[in-house]
VOBA-1610 file (N, C-alpha, C; in pm, whole numbers, padded with zeros to 5 digits, always signed):
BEGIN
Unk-01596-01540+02446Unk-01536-01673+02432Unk-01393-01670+02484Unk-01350-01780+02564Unk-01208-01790+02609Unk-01144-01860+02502Unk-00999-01836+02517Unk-00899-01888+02412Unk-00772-01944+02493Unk-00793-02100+02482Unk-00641-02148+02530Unk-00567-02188+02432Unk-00499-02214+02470Unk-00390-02254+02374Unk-00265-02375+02425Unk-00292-02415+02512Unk-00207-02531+02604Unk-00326-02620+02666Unk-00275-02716+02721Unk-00385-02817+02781Unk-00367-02776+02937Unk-00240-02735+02948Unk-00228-02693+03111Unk-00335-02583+03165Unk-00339-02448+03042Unk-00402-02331+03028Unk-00588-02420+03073Unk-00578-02481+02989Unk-00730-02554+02986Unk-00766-02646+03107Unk-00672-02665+03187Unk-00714-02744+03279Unk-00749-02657+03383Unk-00697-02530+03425Unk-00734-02421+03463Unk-00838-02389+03485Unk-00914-02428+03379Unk-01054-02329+03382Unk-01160-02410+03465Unk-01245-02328+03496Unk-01362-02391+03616Unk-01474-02390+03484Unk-01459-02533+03455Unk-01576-02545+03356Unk-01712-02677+03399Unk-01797-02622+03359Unk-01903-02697+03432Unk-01951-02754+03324Unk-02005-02919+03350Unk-02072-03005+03284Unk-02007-03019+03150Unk-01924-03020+03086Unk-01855-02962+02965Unk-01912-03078+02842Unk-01945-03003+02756Unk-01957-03068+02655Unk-01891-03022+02526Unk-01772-03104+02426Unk-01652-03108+02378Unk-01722-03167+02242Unk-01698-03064+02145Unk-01622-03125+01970Unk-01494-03113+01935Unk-01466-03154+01823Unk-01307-03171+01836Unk-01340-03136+01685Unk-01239-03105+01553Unk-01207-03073+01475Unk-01119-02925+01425Unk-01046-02930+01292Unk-00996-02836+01247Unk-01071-02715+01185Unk-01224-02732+01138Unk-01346-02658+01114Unk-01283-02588+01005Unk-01188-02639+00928Unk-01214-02514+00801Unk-01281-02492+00718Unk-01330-02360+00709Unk-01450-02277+00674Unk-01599-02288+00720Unk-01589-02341+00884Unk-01719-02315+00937Unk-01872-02354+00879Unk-01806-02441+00787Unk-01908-02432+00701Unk-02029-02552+00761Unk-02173-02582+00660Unk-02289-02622+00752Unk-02276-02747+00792Unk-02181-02811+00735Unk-02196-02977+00824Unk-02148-02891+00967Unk-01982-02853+00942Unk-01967-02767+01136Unk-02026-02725+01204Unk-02138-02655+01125Unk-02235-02572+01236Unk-02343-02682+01303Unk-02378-02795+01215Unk-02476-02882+01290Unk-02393-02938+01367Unk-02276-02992+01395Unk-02187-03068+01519Unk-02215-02960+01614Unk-02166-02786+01619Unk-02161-02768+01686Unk-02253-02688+01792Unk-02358-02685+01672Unk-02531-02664+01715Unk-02537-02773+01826Unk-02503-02896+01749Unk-02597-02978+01836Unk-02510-03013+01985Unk-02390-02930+01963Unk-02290-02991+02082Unk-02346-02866+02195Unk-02412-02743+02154Unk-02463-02625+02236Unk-02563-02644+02269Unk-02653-02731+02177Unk-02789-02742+02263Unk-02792-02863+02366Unk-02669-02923+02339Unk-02665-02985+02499Unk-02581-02972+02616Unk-02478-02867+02581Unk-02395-02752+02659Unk-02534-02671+02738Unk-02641-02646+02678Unk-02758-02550+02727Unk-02869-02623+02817Unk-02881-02752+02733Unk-02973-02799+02811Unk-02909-02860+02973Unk-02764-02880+02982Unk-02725-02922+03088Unk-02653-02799+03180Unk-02728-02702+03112Unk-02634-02563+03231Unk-02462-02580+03188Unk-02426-02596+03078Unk-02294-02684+03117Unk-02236-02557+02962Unk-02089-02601+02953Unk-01998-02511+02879Unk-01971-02590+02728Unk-01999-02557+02643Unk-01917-02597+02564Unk-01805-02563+02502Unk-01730-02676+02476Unk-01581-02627+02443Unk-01555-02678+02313Unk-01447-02597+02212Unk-01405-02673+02100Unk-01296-02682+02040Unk-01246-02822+02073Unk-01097-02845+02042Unk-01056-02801+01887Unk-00973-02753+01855Unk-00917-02726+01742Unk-00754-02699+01740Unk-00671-02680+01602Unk-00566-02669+01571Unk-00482-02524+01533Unk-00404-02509+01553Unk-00322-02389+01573Unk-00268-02365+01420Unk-00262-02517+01361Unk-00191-02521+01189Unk-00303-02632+01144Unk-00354-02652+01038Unk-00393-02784+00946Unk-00287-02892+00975Unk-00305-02996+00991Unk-00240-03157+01034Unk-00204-03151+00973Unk-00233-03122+00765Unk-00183-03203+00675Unk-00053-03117+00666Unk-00033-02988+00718Unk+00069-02909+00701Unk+00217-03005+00777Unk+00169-03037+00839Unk+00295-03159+00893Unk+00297-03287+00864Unk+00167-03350+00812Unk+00139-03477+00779Unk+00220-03501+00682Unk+00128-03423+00557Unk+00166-03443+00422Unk+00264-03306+00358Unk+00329-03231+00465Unk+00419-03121+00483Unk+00365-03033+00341Unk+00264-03026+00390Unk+00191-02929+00258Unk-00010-02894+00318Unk+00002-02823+00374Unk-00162-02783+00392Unk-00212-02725+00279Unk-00358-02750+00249Unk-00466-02718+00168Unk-00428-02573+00218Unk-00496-02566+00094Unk-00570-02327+00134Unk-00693-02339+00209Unk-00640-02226+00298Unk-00766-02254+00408Unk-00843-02163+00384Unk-00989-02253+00407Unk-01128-02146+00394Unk-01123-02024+00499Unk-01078-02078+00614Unk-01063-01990+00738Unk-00902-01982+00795Unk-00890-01903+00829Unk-00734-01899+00896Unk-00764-01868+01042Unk-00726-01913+01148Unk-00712-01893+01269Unk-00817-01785+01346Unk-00762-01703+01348Unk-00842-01600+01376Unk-00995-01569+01354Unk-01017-01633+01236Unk-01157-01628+01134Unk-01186-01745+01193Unk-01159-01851+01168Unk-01200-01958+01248Unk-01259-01888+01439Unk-01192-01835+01462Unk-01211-01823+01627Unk-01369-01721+01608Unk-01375-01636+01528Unk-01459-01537+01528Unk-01580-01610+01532Unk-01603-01685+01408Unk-01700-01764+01408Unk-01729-01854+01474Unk-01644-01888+01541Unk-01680-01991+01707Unk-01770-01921+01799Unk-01716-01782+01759Unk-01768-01701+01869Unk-01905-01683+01847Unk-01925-01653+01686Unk-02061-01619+01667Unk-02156-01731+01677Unk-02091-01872+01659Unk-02188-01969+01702Unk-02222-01993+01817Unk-02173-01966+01948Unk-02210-01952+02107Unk-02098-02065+02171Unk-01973-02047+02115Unk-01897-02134+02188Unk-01844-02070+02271Unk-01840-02153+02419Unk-01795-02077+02519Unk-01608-02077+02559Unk-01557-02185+02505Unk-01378-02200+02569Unk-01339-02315+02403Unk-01219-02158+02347Unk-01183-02219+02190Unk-01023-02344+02266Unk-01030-02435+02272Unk-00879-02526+02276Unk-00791-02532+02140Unk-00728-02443+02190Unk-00621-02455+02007Unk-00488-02489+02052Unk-00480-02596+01993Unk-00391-02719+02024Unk-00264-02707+01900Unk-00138-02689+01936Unk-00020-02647+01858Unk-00054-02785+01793Unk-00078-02863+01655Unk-00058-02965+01566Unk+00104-02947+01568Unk+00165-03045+01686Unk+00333-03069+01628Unk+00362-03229+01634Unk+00479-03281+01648Unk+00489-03411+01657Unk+00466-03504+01772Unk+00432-03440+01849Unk+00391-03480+01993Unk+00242-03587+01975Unk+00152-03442+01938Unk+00029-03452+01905Unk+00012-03535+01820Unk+00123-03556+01705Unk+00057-03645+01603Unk+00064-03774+01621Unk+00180-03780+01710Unk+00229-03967+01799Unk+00154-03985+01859Unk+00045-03924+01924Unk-00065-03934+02022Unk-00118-04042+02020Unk-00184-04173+02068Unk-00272-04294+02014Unk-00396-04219+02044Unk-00434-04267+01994Unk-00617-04217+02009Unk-00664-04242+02098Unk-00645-04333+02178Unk-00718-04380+02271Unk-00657-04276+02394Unk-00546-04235+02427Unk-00436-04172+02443Unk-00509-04001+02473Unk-00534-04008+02349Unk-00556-03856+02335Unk-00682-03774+02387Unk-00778-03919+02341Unk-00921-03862+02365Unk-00920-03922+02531Unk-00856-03955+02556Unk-00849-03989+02768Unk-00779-03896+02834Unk-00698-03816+02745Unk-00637-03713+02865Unk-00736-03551+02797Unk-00772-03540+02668Unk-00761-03421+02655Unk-00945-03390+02672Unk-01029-03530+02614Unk-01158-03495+02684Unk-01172-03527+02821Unk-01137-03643+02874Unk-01137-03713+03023Unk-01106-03568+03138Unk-00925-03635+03085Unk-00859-03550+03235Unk-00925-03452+03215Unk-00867-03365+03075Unk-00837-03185+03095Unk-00941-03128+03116Unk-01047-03166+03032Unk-01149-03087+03019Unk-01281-03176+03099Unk-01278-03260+03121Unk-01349-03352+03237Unk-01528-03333+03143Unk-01515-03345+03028Unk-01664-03385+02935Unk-01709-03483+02987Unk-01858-03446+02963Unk-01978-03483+03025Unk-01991-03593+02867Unk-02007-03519+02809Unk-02010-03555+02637Unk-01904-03483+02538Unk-01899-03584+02461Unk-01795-03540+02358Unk-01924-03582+02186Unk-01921-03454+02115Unk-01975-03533+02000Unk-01865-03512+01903Unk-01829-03601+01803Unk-01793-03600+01695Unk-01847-03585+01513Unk-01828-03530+01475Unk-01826-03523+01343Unk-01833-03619+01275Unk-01923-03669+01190Unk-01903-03761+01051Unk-01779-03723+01003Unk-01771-03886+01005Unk-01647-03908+00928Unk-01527-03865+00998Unk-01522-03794+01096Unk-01385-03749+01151Unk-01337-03821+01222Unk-01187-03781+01241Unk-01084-03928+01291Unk-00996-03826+01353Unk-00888-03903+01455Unk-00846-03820+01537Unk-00704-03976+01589Unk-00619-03864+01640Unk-00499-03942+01690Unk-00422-03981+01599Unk-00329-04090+01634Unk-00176-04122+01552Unk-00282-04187+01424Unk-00227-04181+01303Unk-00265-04218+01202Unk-00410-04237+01155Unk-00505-04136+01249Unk-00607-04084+01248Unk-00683-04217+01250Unk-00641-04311+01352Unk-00736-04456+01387Unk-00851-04446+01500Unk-00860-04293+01560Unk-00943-04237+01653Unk-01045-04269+01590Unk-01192-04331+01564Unk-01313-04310+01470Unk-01431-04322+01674Unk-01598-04303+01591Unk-01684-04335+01655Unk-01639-04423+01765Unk-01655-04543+01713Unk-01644-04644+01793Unk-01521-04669+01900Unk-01437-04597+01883Unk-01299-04613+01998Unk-01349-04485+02086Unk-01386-04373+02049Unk-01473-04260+02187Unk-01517-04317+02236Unk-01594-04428+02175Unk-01753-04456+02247Unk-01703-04551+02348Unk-01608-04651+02352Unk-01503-04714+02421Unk-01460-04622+02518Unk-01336-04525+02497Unk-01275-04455+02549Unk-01399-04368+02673Unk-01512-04318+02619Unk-01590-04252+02712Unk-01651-04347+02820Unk-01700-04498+02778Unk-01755-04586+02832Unk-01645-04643+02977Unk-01481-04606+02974Unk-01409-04625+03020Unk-01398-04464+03135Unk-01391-04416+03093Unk-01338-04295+03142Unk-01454-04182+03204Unk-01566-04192+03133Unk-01724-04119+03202Unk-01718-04021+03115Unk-01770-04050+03043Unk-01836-03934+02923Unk-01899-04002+02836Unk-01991-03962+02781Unk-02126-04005+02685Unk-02042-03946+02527Unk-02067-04049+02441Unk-01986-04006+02316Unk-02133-04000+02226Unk-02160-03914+02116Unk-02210-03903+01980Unk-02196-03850+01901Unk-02272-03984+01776Unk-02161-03924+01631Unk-02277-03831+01566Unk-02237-03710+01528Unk-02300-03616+01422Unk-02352-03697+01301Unk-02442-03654+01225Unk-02429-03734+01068Unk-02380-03657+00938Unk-02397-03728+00818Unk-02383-03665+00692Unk-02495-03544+00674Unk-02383-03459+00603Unk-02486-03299+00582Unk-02463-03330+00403Unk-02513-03330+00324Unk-02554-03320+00178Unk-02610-03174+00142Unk-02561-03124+00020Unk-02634-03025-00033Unk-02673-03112-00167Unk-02792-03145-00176Unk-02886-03218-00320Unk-02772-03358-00279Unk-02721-03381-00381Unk-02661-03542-00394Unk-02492-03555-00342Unk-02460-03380-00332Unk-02336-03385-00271Unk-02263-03358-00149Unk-02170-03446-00107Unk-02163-03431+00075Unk-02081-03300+00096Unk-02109-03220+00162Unk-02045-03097+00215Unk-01963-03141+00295Unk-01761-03046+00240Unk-01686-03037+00256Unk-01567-02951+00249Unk-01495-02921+00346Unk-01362-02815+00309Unk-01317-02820+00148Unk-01322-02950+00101Unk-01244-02990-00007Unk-01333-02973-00128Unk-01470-02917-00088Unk-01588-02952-00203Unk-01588-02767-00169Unk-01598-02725-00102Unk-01630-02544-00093Unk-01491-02499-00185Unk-01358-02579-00124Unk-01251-02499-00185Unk-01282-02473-00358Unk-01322-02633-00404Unk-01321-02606-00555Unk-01407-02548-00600Unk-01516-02474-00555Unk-01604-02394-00599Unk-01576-02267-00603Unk-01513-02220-00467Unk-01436-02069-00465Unk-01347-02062-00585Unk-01247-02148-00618Unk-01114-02151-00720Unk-01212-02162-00861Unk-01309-02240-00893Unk-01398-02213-01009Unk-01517-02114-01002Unk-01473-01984-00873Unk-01606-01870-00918Unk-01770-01921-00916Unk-01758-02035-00819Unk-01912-02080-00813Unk-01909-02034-00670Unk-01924-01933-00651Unk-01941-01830-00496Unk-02105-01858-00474Unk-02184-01926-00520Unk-02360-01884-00492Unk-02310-02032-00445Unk-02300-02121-00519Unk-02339-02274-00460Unk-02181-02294-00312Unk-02103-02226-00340Unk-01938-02243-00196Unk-02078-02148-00051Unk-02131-02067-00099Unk-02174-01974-00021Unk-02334-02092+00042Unk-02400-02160-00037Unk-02499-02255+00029Unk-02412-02317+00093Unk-02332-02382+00080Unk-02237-02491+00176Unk-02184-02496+00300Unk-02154-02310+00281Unk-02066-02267+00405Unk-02229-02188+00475Unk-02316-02199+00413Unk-02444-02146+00493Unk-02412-02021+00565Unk-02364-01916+00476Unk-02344-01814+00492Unk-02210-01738+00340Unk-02265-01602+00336Unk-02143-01571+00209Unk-02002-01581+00212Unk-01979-01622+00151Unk-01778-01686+00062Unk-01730-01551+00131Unk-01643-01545+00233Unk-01564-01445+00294Unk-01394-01462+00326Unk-01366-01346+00352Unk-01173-01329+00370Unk-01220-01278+00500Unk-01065-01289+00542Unk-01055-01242+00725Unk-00913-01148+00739Unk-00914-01065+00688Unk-00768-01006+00742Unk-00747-00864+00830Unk-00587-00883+00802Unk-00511-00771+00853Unk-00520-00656+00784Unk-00534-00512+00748Unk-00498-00426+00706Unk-00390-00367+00718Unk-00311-00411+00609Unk-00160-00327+00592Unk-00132-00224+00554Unk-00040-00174+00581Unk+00033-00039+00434Unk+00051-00082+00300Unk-00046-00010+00201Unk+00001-00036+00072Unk+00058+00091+00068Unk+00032+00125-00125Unk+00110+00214-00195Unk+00052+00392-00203Unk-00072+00357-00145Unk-00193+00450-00139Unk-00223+00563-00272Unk-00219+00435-00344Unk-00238+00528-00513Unk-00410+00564-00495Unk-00449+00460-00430Unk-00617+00483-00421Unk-00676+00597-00396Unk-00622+00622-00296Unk-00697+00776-00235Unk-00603+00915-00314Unk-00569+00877-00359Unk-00525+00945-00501Unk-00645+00945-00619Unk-00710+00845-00688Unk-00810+00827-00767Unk-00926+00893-00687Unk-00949+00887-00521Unk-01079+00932-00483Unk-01143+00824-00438Unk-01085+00680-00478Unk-01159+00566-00385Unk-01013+00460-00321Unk-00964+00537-00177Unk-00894+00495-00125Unk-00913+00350-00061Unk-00783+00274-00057Unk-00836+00133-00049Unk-00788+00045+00117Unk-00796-00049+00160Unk-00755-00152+00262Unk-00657-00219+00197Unk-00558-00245+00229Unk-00464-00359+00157Unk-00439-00464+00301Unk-00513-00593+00218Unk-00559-00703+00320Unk-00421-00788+00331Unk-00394-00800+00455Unk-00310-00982+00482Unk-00398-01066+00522Unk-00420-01201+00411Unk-00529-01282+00453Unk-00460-01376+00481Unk-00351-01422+00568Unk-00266-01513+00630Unk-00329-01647+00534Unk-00269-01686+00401Unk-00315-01721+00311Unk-00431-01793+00279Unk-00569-01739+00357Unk-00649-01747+00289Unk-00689-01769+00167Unk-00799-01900+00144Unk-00830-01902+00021Unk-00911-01803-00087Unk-00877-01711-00166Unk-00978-01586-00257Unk-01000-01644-00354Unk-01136-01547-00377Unk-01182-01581-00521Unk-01091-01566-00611Unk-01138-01614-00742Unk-01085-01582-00857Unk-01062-01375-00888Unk-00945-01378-00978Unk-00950-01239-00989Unk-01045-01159-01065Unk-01084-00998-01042Unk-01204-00957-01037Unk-01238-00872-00921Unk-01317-00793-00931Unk-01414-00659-00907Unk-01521-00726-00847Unk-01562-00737-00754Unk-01637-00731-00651Unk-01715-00655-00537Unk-01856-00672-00518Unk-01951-00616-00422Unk-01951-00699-00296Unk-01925-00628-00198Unk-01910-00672-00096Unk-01992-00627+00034Unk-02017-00702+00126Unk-02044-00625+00278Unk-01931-00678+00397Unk-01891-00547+00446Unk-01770-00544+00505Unk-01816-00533+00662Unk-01765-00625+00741Unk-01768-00634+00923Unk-01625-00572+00928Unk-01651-00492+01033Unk-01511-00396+01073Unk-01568-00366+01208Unk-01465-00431+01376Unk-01568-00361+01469Unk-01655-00351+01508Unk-01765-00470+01496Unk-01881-00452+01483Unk-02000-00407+01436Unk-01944-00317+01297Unk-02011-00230+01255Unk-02037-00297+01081Unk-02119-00307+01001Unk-02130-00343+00871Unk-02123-00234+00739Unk-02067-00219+00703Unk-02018-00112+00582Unk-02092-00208+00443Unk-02033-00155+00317Unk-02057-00208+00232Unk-01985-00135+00103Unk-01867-00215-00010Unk-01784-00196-00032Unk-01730-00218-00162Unk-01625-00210-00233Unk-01551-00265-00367Unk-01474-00339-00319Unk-01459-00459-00424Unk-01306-00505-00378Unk-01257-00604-00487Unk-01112-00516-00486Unk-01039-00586-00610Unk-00947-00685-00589Unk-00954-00798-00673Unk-00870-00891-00643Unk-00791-00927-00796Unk-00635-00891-00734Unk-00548-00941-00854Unk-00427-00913-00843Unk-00380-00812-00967Unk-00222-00784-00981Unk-00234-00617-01021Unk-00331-00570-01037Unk-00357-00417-01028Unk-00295-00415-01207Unk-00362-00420-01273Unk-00268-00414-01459Unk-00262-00323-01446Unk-00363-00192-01426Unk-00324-00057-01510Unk-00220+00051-01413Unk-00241+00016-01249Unk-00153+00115-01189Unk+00005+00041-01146Unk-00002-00098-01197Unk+00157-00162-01216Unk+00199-00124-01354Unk+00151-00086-01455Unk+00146-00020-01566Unk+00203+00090-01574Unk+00129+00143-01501Unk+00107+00336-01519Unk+00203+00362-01436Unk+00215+00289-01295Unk+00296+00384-01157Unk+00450+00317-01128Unk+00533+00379-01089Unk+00642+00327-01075Unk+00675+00288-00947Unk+00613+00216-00917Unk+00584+00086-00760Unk+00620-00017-00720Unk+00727+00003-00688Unk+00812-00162-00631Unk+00817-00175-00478Unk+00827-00273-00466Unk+00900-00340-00325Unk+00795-00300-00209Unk+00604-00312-00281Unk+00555-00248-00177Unk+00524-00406-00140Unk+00492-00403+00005Unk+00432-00590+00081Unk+00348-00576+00088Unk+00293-00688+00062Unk+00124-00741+00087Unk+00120-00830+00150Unk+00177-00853+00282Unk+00154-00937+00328Unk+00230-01046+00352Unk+00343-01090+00284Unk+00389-01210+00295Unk+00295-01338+00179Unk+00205-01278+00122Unk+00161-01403+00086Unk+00199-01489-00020Unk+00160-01619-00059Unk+00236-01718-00139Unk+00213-01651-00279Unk+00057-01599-00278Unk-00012-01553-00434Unk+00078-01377-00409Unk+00060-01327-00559Unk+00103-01215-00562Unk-00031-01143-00603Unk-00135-01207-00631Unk-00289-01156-00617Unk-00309-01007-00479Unk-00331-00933-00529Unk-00378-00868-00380Unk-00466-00835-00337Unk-00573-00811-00261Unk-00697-00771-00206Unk-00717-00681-00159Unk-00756-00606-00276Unk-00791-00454-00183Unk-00903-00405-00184Unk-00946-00344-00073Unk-01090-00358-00049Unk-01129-00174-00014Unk-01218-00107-00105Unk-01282+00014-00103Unk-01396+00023+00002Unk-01396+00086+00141Unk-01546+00131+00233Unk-01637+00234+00150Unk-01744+00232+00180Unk-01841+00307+00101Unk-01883+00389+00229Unk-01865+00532+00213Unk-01909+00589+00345Unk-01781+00574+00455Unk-01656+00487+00458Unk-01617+00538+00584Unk-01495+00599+00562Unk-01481+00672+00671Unk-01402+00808+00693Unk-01290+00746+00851Unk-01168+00749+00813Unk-01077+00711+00927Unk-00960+00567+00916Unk-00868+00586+00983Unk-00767+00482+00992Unk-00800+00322+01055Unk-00705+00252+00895Unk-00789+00121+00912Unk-00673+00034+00936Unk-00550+00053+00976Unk-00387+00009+00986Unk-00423-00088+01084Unk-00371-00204+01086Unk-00403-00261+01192Unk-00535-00301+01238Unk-00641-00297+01141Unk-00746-00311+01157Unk-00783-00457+01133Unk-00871-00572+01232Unk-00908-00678+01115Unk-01062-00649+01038Unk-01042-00677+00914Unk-01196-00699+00885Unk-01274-00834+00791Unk-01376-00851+00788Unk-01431-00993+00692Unk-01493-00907+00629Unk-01470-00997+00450Unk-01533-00909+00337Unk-01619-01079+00325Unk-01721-01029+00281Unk-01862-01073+00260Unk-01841-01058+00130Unk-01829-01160+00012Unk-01857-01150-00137Unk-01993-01147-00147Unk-02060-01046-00230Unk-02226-01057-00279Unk-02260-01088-00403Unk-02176-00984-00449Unk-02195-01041-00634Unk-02035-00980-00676Unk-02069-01058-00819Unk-01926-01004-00907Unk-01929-00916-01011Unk-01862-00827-01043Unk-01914-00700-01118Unk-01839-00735-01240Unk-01689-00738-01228Unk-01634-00768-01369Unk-01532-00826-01319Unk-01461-00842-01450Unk-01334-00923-01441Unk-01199-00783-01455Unk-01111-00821-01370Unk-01021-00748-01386Unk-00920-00735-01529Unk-00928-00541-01489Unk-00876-00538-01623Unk-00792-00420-01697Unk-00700-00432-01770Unk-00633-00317-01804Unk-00651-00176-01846Unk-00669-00041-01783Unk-00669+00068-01870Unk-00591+00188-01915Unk-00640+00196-02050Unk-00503+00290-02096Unk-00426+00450-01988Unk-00535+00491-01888Unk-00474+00555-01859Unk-00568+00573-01667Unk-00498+00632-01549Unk-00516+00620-01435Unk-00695+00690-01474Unk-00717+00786-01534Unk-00865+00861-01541Unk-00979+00777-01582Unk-00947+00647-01658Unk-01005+00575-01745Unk-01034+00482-01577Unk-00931+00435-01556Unk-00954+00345-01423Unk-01013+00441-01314Unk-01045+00537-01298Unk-01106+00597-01210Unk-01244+00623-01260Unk-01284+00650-01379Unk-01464+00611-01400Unk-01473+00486-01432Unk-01398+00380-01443Unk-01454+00255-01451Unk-01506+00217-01305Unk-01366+00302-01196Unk-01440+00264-01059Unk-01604+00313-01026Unk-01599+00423-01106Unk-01731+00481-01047Unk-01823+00418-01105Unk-01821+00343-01217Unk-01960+00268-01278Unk-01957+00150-01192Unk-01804+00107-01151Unk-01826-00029-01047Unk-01929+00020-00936Unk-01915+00125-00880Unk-01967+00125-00754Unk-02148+00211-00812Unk-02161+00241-00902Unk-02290+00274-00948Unk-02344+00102-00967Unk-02289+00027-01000Unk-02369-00129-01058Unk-02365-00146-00942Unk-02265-00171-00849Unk-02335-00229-00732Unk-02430-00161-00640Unk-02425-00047-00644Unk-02571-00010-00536Unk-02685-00017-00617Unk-02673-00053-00785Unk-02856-00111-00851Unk-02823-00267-00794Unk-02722-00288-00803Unk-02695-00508-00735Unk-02796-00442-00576Unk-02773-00383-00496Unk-02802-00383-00358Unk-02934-00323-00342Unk-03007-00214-00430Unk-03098-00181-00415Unk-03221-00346-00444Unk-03197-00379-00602Unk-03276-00495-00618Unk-03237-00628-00525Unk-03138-00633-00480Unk-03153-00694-00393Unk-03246-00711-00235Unk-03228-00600-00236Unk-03305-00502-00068Unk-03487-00547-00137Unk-03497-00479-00273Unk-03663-00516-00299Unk-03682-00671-00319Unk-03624-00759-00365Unk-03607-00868-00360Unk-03683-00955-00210Unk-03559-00900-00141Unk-03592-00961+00021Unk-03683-00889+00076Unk-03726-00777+00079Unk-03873-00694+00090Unk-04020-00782+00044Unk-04007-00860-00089Unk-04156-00959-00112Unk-04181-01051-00061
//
């Protein structure tokens, strides 16, 4: 997948037949994937490219000078573009330029000129341009003017409720990871950096990842089974999310970074089986199940067989799981 990041960059490219969605896609989740299913199977059926406009920051981060927690952060967002078969990501700096844009304005130079779409589909419910007055019916104008075929996606429902960034977030923050994980039609995941922590871990014998999830939204705090993408390769893992009680307790540890992030929660994530340097590494943790709730112990030995019963429960979580999907 190509990655621009300017409209000049994008005008560049030798793209054929192009067919264009537009949105911020946070957390990829299944209403996104049917826009952008259905924007590939006619990228495919016309020999042609599809492309997908997106944002460099959340709007509301300048709108309402405060962005939501994002299901996906940048990067994670791009991955999963990738894994859906998008061929050229447009990530468009959200500054004040963009937001003065008229709609009519926006969707004539950036589907028309730049990217010269064949078709543009849009998203239910999504809006676009100065005061987000872009809807259906002004594309369908704007394309009818300019040569491009406009269509609108529809409503995606899970049972009676409409799937949304804003409907996954409150499920992650209330620990309903089975029903956030139907929504996003795939498991509740983080996307980060691997930093330098304090490396008390590999001290205990289960050395850890200390994640920057460029503030990513995490679960609630808690002990977790995970399957870990690193590289292409799938591991499978621990991972703690919190304030560490017993080795902020026990160890005399200041001024280590995690990241920059807003929460002082940290995410640290145990490989099962791997051997080697993970600095600079990105990886996505896959939540599977939840083992316990995080928690204080009287002494570092006590927290080191609690780890080992963590990681004994989760390979009976993974074995019955494996016979499970076996019937």
């Amino acid at each position: 997948m190509r990655v621009c990041n300017t409209l000049e960059a994008a005008r560049e490219l030798d793209l054929r037949r192009t067919v264009v969605t537009l949105g911020v896609f946070d957390g990829v989740h299944v209403g996104h994937r049917m826009v952008i299913d259905q924007a590939r199977n006619l990228a495919h059926s016309r020999l042609g490219d599809l492309v997908v406009v997106t944002f460099a920051r959340h709007p509301r981060a300048l709108i309402a000078k405060k962005a939501p927690e994002l299901l996906t952060n940048l990067p994670h967002r791009l991955r999963l573009f990738e894994d859906l078969g998008v061929d050229v990501a447009l990530v468009l700096p959200f500054d004040d330029a963009l937001r003065s844009m008229e709609a009519a304005s926006f969707a004539a130079k950036v589907f028309g000129e730049v990217l010269r779409a064949e078709v543009v589909v849009l998203g239910y419910n999504n809006r676009f341009g100065s005061g987000g007055r872009g809807d259906f019916d002004l594309l369908r104008d704007v394309g009818d003017r300019v040569g491009f075929q406009a269509i609108h996606s529809s409503e995606v429902r899970l049972g009676n409720v409409p799937i949304s960034s804003t409907a996954i977030r409150e499920r992650i923050k209330g620990g309903q990871l089975d029903e956030a994980s139907l929504m996003l039609g795939r498991p509740v995941s983080v996307y980060g950096l691997v930093i330098p922590g304090d490396r008390i871990g590999r001290t205990l014998g289960f050395p850890t990842a200390n994640l920057n999830l460029q503030h990513e939204l995490r679960p609630p705090r808690g002990v977790y089974g995970a399957e870990i993408l690193l590289e292409g390769a799938r591991f499978y893992g621990l991972v703690n999310i919190g304030v560490r009680p017993t080795i902020s307790t026990l160890t005399p540890v200041s001024g280590v970074p995690h990241g920059g992030e807003d929460s002082g929660d940290r995410v640290e994530v145990h490989l099962l089986g791997y051997h080697g340097d993970l600095y600079g590494k990105w990886m996505e943790v896959c939540f599977l199940s939840r083992i316990r709730d995080e928690m204080a112990f009287p002494s570092l030995a006590e927290l080191q067989a609690q780890i080992a019963r963590d990681q004994e429960s989760f390979g009976l979580w993974l074995a019955g799981s494996r016979r499970s999907t076996e019937k």
